[in-house]
C-alpha positions as CSV (number, residue, x, y, z in Angstrom):
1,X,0.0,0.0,0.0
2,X,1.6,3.3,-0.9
3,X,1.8,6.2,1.3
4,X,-1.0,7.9,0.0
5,X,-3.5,4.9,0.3
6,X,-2.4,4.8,3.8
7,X,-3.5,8.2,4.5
8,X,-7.0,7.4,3.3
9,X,-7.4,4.7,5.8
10,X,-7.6,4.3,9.5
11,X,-8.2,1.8,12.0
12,X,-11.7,1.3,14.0
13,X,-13.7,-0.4,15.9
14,X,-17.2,-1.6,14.9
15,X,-20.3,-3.1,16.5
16,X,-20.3,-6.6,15.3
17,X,-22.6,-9.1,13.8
18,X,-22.7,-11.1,16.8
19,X,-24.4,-9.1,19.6
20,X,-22.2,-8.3,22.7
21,X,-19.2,-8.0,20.1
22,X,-17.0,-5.3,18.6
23,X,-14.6,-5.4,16.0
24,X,-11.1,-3.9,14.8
25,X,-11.3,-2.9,11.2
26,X,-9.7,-1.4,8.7
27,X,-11.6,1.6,7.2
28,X,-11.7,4.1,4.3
29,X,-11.2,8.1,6.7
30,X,-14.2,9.9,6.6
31,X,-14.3,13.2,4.9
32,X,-16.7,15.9,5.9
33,X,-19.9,16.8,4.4
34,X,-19.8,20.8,3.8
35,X,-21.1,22.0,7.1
36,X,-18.8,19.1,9.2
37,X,-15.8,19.1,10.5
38,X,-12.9,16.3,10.4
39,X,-11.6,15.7,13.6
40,X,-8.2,13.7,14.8
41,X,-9.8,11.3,18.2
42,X,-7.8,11.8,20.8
43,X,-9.9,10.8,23.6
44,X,-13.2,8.9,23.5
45,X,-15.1,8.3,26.5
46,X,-17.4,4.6,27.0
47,X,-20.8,4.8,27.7
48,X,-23.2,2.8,28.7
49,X,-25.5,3.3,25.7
50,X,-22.5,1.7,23.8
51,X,-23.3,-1.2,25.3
52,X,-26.5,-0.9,24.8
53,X,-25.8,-1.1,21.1
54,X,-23.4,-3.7,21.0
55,X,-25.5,-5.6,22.7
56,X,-28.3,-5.0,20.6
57,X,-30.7,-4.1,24.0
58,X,-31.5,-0.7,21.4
59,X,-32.8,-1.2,18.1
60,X,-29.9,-0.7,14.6
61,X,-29.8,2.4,13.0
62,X,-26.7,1.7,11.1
63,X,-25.4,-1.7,10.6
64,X,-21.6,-2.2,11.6
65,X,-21.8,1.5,13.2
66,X,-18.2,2.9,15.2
67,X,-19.7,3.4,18.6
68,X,-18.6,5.9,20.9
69,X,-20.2,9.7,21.3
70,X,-17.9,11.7,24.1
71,X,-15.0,12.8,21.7
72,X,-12.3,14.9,22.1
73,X,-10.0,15.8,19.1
74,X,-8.8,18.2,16.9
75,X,-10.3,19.2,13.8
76,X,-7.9,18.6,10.6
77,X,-10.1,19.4,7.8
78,X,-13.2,21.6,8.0
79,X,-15.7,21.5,5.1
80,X,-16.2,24.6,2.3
81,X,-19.4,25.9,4.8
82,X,-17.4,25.7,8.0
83,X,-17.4,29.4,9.1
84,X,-16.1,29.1,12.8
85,X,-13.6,25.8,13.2
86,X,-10.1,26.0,11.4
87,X,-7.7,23.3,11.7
88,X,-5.9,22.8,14.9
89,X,-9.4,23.7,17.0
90,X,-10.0,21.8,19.8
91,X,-13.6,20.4,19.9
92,X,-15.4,17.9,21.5
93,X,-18.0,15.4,19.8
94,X,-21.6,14.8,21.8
95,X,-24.5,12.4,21.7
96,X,-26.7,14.8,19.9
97,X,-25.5,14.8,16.2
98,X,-28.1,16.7,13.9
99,X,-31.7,18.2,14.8
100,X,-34.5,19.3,11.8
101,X,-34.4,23.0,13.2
102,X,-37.9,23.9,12.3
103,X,-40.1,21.4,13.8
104,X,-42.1,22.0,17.1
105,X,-40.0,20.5,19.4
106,X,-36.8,22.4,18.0
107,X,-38.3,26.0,18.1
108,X,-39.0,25.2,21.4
109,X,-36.0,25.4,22.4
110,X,-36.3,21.1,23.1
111,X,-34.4,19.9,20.6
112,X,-33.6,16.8,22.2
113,X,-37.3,15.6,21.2
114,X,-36.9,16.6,17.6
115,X,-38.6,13.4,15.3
116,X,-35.7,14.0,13.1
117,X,-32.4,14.1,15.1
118,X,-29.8,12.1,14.5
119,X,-26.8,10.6,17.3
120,X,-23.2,10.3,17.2
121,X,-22.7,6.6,17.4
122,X,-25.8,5.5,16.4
123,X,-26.9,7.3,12.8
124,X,-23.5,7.9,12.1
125,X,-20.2,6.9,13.1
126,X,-18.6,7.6,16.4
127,X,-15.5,7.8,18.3
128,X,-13.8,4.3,18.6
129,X,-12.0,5.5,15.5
130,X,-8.8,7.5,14.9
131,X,-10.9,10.2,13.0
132,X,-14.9,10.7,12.9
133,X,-16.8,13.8,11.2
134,X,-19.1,15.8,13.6
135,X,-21.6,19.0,11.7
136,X,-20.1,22.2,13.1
137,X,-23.0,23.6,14.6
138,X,-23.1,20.5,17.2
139,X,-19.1,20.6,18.3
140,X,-18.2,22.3,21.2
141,X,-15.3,24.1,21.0
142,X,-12.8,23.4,23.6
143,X,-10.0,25.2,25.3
144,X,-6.1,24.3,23.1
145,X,-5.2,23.4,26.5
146,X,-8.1,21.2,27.8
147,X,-7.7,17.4,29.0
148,X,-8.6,15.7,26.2
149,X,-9.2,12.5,29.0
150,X,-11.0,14.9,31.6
151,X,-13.1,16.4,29.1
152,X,-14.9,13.2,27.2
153,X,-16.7,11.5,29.8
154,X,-18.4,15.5,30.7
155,X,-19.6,15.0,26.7
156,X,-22.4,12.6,27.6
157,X,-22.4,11.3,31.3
158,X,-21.6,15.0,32.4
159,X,-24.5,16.4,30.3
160,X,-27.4,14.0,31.0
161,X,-26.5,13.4,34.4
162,X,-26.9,17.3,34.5
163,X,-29.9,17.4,32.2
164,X,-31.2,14.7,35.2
165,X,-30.4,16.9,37.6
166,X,-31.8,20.2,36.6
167,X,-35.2,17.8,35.8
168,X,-34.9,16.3,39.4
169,X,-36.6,19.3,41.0
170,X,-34.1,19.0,43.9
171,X,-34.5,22.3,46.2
172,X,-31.5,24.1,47.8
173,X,-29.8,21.5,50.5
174,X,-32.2,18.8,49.9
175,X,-31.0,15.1,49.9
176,X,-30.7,13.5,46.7
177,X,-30.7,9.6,46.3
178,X,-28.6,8.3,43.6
179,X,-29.2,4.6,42.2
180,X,-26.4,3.3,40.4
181,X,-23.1,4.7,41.0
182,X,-21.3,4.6,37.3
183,X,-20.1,7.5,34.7
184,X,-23.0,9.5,34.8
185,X,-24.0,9.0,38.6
186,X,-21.0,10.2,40.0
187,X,-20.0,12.8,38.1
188,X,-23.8,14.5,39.2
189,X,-23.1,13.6,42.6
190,X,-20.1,15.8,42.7
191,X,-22.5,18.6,41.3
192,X,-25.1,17.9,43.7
193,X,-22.5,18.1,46.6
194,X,-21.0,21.5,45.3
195,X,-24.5,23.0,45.7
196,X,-24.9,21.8,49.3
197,X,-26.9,18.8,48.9
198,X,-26.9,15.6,51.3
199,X,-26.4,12.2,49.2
200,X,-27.5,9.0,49.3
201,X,-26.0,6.4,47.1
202,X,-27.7,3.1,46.3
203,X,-25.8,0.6,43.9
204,X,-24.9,-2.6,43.6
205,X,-20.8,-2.9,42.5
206,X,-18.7,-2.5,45.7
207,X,-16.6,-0.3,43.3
208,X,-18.8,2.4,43.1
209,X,-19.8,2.2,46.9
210,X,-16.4,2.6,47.9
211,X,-16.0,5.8,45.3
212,X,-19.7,6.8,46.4
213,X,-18.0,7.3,50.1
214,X,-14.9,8.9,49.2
215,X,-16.8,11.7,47.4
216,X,-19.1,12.1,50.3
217,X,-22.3,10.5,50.3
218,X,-24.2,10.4,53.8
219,X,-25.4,7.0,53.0
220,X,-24.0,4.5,50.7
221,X,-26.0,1.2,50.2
222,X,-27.3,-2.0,48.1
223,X,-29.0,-1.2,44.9
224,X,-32.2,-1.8,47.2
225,X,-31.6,-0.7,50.1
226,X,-34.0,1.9,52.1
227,X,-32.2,5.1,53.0
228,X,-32.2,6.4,56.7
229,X,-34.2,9.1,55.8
230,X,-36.6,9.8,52.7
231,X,-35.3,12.0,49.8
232,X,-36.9,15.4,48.2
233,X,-35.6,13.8,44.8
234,X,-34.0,10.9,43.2
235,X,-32.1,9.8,39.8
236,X,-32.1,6.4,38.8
237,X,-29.5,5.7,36.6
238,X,-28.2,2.0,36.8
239,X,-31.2,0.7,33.9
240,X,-33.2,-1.6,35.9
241,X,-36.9,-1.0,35.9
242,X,-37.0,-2.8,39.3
243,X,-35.8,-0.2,40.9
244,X,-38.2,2.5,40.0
245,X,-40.4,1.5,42.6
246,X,-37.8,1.4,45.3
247,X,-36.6,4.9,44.0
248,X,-40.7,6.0,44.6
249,X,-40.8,4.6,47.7
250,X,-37.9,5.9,49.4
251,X,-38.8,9.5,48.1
252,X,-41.3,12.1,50.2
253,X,-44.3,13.1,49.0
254,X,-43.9,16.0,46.4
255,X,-41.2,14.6,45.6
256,X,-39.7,14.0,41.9
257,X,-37.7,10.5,40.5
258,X,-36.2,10.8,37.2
259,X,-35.2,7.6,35.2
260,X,-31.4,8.8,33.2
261,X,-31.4,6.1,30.8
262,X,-31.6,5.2,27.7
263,X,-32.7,2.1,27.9
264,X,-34.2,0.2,30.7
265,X,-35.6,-3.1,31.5
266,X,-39.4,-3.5,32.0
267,X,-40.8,-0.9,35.0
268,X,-43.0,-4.0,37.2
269,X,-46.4,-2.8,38.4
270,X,-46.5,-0.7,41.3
271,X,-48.8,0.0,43.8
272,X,-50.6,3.7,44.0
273,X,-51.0,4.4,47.4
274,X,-47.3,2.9,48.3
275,X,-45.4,4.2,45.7
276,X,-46.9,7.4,43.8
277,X,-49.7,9.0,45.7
278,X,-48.9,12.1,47.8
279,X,-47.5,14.2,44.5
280,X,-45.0,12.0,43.5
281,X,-43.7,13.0,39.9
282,X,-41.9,10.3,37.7
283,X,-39.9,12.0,35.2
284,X,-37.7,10.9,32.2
285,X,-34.8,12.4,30.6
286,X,-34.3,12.1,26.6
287,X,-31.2,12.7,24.9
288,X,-29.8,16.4,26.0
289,X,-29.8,19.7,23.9
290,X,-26.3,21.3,22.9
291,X,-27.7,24.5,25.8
292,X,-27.3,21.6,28.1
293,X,-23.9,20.7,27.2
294,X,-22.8,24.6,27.0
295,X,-23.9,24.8,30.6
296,X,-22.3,21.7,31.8
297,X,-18.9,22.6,30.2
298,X,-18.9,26.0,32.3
299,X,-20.5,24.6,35.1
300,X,-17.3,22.1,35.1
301,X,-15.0,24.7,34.9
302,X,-16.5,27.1,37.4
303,X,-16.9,24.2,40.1
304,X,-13.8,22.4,39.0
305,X,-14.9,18.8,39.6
306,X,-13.4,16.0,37.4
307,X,-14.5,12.9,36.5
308,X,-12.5,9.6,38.4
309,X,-11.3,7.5,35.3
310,X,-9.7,4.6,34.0
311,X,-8.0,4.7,30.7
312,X,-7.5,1.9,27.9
313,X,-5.2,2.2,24.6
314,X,-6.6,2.4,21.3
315,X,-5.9,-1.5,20.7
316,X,-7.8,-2.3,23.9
317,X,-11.6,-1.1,23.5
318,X,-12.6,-4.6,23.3
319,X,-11.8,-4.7,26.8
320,X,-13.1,-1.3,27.9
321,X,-16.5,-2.2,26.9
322,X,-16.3,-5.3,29.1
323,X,-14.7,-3.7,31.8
324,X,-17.9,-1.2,31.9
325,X,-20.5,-4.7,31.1
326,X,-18.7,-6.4,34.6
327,X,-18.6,-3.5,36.6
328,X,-14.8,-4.0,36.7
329,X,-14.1,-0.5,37.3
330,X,-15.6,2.8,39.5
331,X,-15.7,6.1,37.5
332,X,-15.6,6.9,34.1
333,X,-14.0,4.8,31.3
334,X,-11.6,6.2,28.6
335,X,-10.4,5.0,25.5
336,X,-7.3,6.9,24.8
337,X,-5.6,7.8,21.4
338,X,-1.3,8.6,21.3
């Protein structure tokens, strides 16, 4: 292959045929459409909703797809509508990939619930690449000095756990119970904390008790556990419908529970009286808007919290992916590029 071929190829990794699988592969580099951007992965953060995909728990948008949707990178080519990036711009690469613009839902202000939009990872090729195309008007530009490893898992945990958050109702001081204690969860907890909130933690994976304590929960438990006391508010993000009614229950009346998710298994029935009388909203959260990802990128910055993560090479997603499926690690997961 000559030198030029070379430069038109690049290595990634692809959901495979066989559910729970992904692939290495060699692949023709994108190039941008006129309003997108090509951009040089450095850091791509794993998510949960990968999984989901690999695993085939969410339906196939795009057969053989690149997962991954919290990029970090550098853009190398912009295309001939590109009015903002130049080459060399530090941006980083979200969940939300293209909106309509003129639909209800969009001049709203609520793009996330546009009919039409399209995800990083899931319409179109993601992150677990050396080089992925992203439309300029969804990249976020990024500081040249920012932590490209910091900085991914903030590009979806970060925002929906924040989008959860701001949906949680959660008044000034008020305790907040947490269920599930991965990316997402503990990267809110450290928001909810920095605004004075008390915190209750209620997982499964000894990992994420353990990290659960050392950021300062009040009450760290079993995925099913009762807290001491009731919460004003809860997020459930582990994706287990079975704990939807533990999350009610353990909540005070007026209360609020949002479900994070994605994807979750079946919600069992629940009793009325028990578990939603007294004022009890259930909410969800869908996707995020790019206002929400704008807010948590400053909001990071101002309060200065961090995710806790553990990195893999390139050559070791594979692994990555089952390292998030076993509960092998606490934190936030990071596939890094040299």
């Amino acid at each position: 292959m000559s030198n030029d071929e070379t430069e038109l190829r690049m290595n990634a990794w692809t959901a495979g045929d066989v559910p729970g699988e992904i692939q290495m592969c060699d692949f023709e580099k994108p190039w941008p459409a006129p309003d997108e951007v090509l951009v040089r992965v450095e850091a791509c953060g794993v998510c949960r909703t990968d999984l989901h995909f690999v695993d085939r728990d969410l339906p196939v948008h795009r057969r053989r797809v690149v997962p991954g949707h919290q990029v970090v990178g550098t853009v190398e080519v912009p295309g001939p509508a590109v009015r903002t990036l130049a080459p060399g711009d530090r941006v980083g690469i979200a969940w939300l990939r293209r909106t309509c613009g003129v639909c209800r839902w969009c001049r709203e202000g609520r793009e996330n619930l546009c009919p039409d939009s399209e995800y990083t990872g899931w319409d179109a090729d993601g992150g677990f690449a050396e080089y992925t195309t992203v439309p300029e008007a969804y990249a976020y530009s990024l500081p040249p000095s920012v932590d490209a490893v910091a900085t991914a898992p903030l590009l979806c945990a970060g925002i929906i756990g924040y989008r959860a958050l701001t949906r949680a109702n959660l008044p000034p001081g008020g305790r907040l119970g947490i269920y599930g204690f991965g990316s997402s969860a503990h990267l809110t907890a450290q928001i909810a904390l920095a605004q004075g909130a008390r915190l209750s933690v209620m997982t499964r994976g000894e990992a994420g008790r353990e990290l659960a304590r050392d950021l300062g929960a009040d009450f760290v438990g079993g995925a099913t556990d009762a807290p001491p006391t009731r919460h004003h508010a809860a997020i459930v993000f582990a994706p287990a419908g079975e704990l939807v009614p533990h999350a009610l229950q353990a909540t005070e009346a007026g209360g609020t529970v949002v479900l994070a998710g994605i994807h979750m298994s079946d919600v069992p029935a629940m009793a009325y009286q028990e578990n939603l009388f007294h004022e009890r909203d259930l909410r969800t959260v869908t996707a995020n808007t790019r206002a929400d990802g704008a807010a948590l990128l400053r909001l990071a910055t101002t309060l200065g919290f961090a995710p806790v993560v553990t990195t893999f090479p390139f050559s070791r997603a594979d692994q990555a992916l089952r390292a998030l499926r076993t509960g092998a690690a606490a934190g936030s997961l990071v596939i890094t590029l040299g």
